[in-house]
Residue frames as qw, qx, qy, qz and C-alpha x, y, z in Angstrom:
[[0.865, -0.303, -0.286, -0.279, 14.47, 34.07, -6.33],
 [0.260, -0.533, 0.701, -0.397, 15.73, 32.84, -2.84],
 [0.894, -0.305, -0.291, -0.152, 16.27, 29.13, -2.05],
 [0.282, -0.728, 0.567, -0.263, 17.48, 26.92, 0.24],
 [0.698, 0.207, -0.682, 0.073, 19.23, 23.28, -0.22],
 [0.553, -0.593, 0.483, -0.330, 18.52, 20.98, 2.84],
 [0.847, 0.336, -0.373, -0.175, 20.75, 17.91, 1.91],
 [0.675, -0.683, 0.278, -0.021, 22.85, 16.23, 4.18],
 [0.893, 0.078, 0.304, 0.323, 24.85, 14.56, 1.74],
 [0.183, -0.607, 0.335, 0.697, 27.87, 17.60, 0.91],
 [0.201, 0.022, 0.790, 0.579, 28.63, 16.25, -3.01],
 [0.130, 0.456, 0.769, 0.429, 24.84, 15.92, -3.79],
 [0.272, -0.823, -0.298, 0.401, 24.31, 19.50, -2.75],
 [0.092, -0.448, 0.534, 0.711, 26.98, 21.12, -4.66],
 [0.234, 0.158, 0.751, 0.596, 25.91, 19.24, -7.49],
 [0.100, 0.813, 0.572, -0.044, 21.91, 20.50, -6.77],
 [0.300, -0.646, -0.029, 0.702, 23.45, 23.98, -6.27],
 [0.051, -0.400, 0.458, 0.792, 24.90, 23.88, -9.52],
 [0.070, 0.407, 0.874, 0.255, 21.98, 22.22, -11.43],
 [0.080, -0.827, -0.352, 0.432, 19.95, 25.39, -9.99],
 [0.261, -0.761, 0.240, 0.543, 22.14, 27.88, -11.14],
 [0.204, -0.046, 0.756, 0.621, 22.72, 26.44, -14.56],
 [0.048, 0.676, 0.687, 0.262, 18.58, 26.75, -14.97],
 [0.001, -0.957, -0.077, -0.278, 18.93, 30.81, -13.50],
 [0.539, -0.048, -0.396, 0.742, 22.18, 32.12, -12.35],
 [0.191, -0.526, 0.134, -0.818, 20.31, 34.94, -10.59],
 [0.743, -0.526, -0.318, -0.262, 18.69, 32.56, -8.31],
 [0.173, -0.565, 0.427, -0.685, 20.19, 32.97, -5.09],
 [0.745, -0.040, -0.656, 0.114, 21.32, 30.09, -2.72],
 [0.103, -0.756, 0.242, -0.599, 20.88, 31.28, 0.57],
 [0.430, -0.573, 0.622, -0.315, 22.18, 28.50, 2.60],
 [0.780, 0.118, -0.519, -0.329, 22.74, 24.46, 2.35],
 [0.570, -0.329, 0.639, -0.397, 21.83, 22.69, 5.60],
 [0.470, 0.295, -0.750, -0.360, 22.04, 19.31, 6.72],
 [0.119, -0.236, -0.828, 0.495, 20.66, 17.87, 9.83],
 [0.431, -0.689, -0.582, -0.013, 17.60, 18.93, 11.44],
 [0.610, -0.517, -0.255, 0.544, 19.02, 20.46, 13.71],
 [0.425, -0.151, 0.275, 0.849, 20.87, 22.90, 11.85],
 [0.063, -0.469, -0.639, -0.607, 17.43, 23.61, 9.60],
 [0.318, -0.826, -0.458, -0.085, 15.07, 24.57, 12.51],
 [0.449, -0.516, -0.132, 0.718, 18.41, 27.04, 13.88],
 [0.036, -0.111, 0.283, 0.952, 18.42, 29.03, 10.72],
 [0.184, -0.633, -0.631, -0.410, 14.61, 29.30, 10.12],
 [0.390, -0.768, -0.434, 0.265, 14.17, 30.75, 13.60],
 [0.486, -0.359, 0.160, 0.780, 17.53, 32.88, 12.39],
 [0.212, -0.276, 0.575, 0.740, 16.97, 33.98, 9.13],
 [0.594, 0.375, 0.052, -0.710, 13.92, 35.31, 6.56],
 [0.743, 0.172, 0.632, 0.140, 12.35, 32.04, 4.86],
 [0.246, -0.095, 0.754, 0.602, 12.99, 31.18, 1.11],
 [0.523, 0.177, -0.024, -0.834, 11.18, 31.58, -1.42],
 [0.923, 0.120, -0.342, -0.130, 12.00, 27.50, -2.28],
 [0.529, -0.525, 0.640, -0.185, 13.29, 25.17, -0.43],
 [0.744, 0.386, -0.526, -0.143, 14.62, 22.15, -2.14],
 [0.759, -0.388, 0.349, -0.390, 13.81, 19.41, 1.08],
 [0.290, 0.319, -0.901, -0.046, 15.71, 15.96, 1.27],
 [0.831, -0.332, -0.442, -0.064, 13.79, 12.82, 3.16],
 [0.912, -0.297, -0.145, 0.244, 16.62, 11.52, 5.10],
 [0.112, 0.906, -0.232, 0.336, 18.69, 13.66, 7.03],
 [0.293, 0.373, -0.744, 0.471, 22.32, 13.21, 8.99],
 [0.087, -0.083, 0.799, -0.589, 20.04, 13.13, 12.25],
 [0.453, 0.391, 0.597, -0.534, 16.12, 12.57, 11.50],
 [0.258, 0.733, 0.524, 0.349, 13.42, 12.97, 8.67],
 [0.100, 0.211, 0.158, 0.960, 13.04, 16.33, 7.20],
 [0.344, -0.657, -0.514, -0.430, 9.30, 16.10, 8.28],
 [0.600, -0.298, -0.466, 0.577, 10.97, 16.66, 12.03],
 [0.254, 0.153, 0.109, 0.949, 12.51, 20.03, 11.02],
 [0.111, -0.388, -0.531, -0.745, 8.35, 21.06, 10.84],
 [0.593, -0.594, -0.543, 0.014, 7.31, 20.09, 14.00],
 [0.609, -0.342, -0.211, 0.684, 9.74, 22.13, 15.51],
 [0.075, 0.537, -0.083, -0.836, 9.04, 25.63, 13.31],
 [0.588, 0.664, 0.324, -0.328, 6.58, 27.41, 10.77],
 [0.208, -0.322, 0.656, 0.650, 7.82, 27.25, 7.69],
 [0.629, 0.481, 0.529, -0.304, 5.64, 28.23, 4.75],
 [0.286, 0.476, -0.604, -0.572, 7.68, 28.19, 1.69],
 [0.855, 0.376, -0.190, -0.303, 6.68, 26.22, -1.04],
 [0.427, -0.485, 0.744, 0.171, 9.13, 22.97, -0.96],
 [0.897, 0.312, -0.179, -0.257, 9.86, 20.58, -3.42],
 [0.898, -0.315, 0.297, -0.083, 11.25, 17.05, -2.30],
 [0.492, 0.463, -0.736, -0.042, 14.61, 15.00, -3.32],
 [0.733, -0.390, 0.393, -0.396, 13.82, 12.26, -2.69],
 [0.173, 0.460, -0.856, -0.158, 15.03, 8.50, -2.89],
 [0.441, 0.026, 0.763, -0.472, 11.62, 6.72, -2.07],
 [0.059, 0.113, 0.893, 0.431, 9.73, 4.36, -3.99],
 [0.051, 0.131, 0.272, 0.952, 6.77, 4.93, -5.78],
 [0.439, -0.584, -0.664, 0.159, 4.36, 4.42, -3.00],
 [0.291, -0.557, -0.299, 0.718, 5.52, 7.38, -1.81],
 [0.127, -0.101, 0.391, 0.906, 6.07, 9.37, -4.52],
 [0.148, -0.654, -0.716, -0.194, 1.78, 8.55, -5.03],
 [0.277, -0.689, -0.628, 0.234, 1.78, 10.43, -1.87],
 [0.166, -0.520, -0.112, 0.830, 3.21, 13.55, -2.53],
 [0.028, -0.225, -0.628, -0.744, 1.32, 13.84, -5.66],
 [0.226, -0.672, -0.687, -0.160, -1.52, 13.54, -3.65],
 [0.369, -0.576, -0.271, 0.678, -0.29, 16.54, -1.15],
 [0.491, 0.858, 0.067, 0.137, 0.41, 18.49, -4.56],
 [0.559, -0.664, 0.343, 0.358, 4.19, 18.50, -3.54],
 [0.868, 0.459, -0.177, -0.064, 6.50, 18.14, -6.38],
 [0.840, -0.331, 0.355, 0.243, 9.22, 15.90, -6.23],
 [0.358, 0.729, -0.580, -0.057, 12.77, 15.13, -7.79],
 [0.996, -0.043, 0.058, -0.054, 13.31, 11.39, -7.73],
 [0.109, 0.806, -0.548, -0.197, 17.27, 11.12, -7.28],
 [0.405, -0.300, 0.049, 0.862, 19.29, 11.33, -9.50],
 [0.259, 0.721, 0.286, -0.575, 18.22, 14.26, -9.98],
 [0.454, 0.078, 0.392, 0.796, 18.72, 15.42, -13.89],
 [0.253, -0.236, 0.094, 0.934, 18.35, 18.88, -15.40],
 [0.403, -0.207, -0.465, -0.760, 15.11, 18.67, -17.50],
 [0.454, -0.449, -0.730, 0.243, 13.50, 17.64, -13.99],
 [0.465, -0.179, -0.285, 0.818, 14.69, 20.18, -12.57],
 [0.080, -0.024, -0.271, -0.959, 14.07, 22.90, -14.65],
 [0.370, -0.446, -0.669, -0.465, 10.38, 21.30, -14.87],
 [0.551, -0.525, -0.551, 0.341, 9.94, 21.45, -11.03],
 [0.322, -0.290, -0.120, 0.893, 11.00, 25.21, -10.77],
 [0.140, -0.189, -0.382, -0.894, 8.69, 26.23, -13.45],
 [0.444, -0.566, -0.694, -0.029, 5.92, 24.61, -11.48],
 [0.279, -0.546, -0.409, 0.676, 6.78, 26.59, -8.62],
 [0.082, -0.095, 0.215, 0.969, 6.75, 29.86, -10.72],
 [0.375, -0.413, -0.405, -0.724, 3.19, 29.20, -11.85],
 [0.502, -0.659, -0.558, -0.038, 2.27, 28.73, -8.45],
 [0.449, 0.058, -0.330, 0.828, 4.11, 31.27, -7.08],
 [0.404, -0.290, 0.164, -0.852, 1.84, 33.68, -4.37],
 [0.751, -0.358, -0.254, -0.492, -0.12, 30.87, -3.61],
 [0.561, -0.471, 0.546, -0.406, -0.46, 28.85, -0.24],
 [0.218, 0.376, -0.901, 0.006, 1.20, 25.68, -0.60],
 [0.799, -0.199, -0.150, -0.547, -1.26, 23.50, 1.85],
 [0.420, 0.331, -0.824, 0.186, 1.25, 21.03, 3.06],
 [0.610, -0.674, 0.180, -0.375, 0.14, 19.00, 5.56],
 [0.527, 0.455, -0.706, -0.131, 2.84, 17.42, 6.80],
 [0.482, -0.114, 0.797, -0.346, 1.96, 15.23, 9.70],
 [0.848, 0.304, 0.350, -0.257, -0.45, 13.13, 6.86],
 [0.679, 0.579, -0.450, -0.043, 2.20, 13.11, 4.10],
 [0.349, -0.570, 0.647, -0.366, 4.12, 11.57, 7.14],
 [0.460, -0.083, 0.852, -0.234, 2.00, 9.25, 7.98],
 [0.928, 0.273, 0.057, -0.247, 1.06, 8.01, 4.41],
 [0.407, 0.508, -0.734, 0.192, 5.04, 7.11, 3.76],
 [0.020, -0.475, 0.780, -0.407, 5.19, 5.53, 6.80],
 [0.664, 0.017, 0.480, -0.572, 2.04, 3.79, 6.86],
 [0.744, 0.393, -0.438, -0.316, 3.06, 1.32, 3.51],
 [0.996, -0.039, -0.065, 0.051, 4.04, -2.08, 3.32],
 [0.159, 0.854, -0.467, -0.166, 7.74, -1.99, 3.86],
 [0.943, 0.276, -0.066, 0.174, 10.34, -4.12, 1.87],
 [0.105, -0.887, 0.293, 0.341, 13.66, -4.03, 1.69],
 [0.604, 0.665, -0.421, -0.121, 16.38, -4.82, -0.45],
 [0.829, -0.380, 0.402, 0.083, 17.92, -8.44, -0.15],
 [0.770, 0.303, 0.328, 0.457, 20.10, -8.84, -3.36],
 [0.231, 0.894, -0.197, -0.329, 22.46, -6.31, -5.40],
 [0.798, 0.440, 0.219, 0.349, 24.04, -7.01, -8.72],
 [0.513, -0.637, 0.312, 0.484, 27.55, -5.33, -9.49],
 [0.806, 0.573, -0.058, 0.139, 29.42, -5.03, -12.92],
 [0.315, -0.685, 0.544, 0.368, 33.40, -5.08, -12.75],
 [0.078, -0.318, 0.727, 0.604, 35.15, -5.60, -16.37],
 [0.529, -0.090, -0.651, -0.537, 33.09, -8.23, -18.25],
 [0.425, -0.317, -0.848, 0.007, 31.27, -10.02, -15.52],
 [0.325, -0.621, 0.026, -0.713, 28.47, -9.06, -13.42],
 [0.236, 0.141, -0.787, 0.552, 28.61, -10.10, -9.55],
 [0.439, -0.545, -0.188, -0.689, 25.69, -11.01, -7.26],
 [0.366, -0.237, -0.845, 0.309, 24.90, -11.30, -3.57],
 [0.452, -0.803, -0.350, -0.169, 22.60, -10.68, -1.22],
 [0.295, -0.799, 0.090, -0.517, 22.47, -8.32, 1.75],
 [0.888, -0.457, 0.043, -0.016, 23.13, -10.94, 4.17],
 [0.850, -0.029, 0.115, 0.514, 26.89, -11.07, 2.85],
 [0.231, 0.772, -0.058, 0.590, 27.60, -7.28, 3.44],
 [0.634, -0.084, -0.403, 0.654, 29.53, -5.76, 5.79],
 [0.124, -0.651, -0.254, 0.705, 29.43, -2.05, 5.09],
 [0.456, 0.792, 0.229, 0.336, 29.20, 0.37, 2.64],
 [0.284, -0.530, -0.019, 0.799, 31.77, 3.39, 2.69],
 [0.496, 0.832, 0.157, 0.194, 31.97, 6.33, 0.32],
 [0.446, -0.627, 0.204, 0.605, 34.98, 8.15, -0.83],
 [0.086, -0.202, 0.500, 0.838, 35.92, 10.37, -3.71],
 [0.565, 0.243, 0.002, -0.789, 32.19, 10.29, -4.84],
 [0.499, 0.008, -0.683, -0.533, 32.32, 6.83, -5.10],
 [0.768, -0.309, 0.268, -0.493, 30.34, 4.19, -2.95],
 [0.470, 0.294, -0.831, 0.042, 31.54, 0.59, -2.36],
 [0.872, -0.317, 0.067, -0.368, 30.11, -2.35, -0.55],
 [0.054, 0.505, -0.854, 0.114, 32.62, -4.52, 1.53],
 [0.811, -0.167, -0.478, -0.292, 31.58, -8.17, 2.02],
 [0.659, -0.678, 0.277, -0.172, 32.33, -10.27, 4.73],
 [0.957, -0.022, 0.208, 0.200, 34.73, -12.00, 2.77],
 [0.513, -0.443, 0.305, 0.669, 36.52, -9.12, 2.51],
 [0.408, 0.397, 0.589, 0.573, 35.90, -7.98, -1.57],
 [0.088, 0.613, 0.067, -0.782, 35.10, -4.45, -2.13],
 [0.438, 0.121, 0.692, 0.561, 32.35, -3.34, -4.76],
 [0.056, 0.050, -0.096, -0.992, 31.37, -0.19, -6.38],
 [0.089, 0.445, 0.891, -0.004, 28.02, 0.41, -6.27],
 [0.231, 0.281, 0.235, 0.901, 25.51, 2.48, -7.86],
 [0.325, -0.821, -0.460, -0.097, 24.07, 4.20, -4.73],
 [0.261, 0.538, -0.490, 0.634, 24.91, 6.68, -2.80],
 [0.218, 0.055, -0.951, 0.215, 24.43, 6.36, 0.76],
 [0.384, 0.070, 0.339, -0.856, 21.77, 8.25, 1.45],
 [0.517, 0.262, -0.612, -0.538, 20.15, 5.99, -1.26],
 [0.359, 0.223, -0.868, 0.262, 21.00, 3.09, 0.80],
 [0.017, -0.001, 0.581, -0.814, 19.28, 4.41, 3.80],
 [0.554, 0.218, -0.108, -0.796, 15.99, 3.78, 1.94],
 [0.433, 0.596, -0.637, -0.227, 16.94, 0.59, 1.05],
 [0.486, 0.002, -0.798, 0.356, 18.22, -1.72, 3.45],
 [0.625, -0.610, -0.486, 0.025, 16.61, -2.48, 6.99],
 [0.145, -0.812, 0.219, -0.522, 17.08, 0.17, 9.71],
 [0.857, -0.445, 0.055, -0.253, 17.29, -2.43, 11.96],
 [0.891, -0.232, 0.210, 0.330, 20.37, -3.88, 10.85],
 [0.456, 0.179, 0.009, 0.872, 22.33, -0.67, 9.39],
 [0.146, -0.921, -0.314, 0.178, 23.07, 2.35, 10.26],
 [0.584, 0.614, -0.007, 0.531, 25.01, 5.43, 9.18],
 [0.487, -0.826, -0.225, 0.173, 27.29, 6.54, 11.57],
 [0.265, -0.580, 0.113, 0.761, 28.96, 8.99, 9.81],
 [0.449, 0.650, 0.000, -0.613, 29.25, 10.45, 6.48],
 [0.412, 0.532, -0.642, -0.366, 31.22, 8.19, 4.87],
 [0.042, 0.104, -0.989, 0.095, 30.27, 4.83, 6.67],
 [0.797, -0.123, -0.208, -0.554, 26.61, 2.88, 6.21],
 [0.261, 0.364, -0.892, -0.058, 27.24, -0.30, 8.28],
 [0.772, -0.347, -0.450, -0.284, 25.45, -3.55, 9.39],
 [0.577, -0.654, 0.276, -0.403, 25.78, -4.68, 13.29],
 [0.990, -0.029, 0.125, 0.060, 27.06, -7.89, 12.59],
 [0.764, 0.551, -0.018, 0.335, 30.18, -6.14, 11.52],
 [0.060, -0.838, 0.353, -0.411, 31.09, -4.36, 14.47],
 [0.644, -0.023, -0.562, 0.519, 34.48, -6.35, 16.97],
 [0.425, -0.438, -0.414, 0.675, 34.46, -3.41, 19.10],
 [0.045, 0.924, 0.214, 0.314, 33.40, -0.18, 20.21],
 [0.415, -0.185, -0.267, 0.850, 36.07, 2.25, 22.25],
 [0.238, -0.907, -0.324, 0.129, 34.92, 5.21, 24.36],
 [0.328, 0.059, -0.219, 0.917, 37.14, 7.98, 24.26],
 [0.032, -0.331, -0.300, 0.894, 36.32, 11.57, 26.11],
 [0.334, 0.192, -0.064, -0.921, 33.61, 13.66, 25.12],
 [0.728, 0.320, 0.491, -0.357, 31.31, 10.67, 24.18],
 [0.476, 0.587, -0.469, -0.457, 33.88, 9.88, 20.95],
 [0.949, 0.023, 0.192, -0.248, 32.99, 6.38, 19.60],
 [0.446, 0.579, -0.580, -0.360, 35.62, 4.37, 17.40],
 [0.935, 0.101, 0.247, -0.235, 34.61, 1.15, 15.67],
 [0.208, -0.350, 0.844, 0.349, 36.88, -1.92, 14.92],
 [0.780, 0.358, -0.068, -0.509, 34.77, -3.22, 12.07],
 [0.433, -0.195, 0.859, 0.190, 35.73, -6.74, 10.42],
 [0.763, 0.234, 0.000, 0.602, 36.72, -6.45, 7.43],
 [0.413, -0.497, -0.038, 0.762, 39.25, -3.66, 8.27],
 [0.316, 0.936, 0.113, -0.109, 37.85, -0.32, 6.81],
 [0.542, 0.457, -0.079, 0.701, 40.64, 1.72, 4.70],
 [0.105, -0.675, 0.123, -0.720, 39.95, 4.44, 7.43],
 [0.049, -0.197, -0.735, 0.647, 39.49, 4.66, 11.25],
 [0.119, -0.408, -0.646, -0.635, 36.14, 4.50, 11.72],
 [0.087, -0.206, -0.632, 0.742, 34.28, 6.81, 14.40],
 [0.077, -0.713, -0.686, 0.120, 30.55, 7.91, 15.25],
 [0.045, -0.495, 0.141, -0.856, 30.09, 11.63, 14.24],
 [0.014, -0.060, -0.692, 0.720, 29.07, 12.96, 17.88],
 [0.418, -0.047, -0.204, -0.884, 25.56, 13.88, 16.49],
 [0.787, 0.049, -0.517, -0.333, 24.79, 10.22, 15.84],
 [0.207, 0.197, -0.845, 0.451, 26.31, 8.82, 19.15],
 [0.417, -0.023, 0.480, -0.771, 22.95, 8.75, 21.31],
 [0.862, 0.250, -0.114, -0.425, 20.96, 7.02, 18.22],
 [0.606, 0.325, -0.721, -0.087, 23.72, 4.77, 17.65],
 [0.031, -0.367, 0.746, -0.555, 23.41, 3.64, 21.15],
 [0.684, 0.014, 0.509, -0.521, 20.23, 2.94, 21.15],
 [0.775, 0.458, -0.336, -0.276, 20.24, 1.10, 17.74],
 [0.135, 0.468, -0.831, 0.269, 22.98, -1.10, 19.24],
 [0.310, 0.065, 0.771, -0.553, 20.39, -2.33, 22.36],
 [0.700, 0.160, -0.109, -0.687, 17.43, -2.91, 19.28]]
């Protein structure tokens, strides 16, 4: 069997990879994209999969993008991080899903599905699975709880700065400057929290607008943000994300 891993998030890739491989090491990984962008170059490039194992929320768009742009009739089955409004809807599509994190007796269940459907026409449509996700109430998260040693730590949204990852872990900085671990990753996040008032402009930064002192221009259209509190890193726009972040700025 041939798949293909479209995740944007490196770490939770590898980890699918090997979660794959641990249920058939004969199966054959035949590529792990992350963008859009990158997905509709090797379809047009390269003989489809026989699975495709599809994130939501890619580095530069939805995955549902990727479709509009080229045919693609392998069977897919979602990782997703959406709530179970959605998740209704791809039941209704007959899609199956992986709700992350992903774990291993999912997995394995979601592959055997495919196997008994294997020869048949999938049916996807995806311009209506679209537009039932997108057509719910939306909420978002205003609060997150914390544990460090013995005590547990809450605040709302409204007293975040940013999120970063690093070494596989996530952390939320406040505006007061406190850094706490947190159990999302960002892509997680991106589901989460109001589009309007974060954005991920890179791989390791999720931040809110209220948190940016300055932008600097350098050459080629490279961005780099003074944030407040002071990241542990320089923080810069990948170049991908520089056009959206612009406009998200002016929203």
């Amino acid at each position: 069997m041939n798949v293909l891993i479209i995740e944007d998030e490196q770490l939770a890739a590898r980890r699918l990879e090997s979660m794959v491989l641990a249920y058939d090491p004969e199966i054959k990984v035949m590529a792990k994209l992350e963008s859009v962008e990158d997905s509709v170059k090797w379809f047009k490039n390269n003989t489809h999969p026989d699975l495709i194992f599809l994130d939501i929320h890619l580095e530069d768009d939805l995955s549902f993008v990727i479709f509009d742009k080229v045919k693609v009739d392998s069977p897919i089955i979602f990782t997703t991080a959406f709530d179970e409004y959605a998740i209704r809807a791809f039941k209704l599509k007959s899609i199956d899903y992986l709700l992350k994190p992903i774990v291993q007796e999912e997995l394995n269940n979601a592959i055997a599905k495919y196997k008994a459907w294997n020869g048949q026409k999938n049916g996807i449509d995806m311009s209506a699975l679209f537009d039932l996700i997108n057509k719910k109430e939306v909420s978002y998260r205003e609060r997150f709880s914390v544990s460090y040693g013995q005590k547990i730590r809450s605040f709302g949204v409204s007293e975040i700065a940013y999120f970063y990852s690093k070494e596989g872990m996530t952390y939320a900085v406040l505006n007061d400057t406190k850094h706490y671990p947190v159990d999302y990753s960002l892509d997680n996040l991106l589901s989460e929290l109001n589009p309007t008032d974060f954005f991920r402009i890179n791989r390791q930064y999720l931040i809110k607008h209220a948190c940016i002192k300055q932008v600097h221009v350098f050459p080629k259209s490279h961005l780099k943000l003074e944030l407040s509190p002071k990241p542990p890193d320089d923080t810069f726009v990948s170049i991908d994300k520089v056009t959206a972040f612009k406009k998200w700025l002016g929203e």
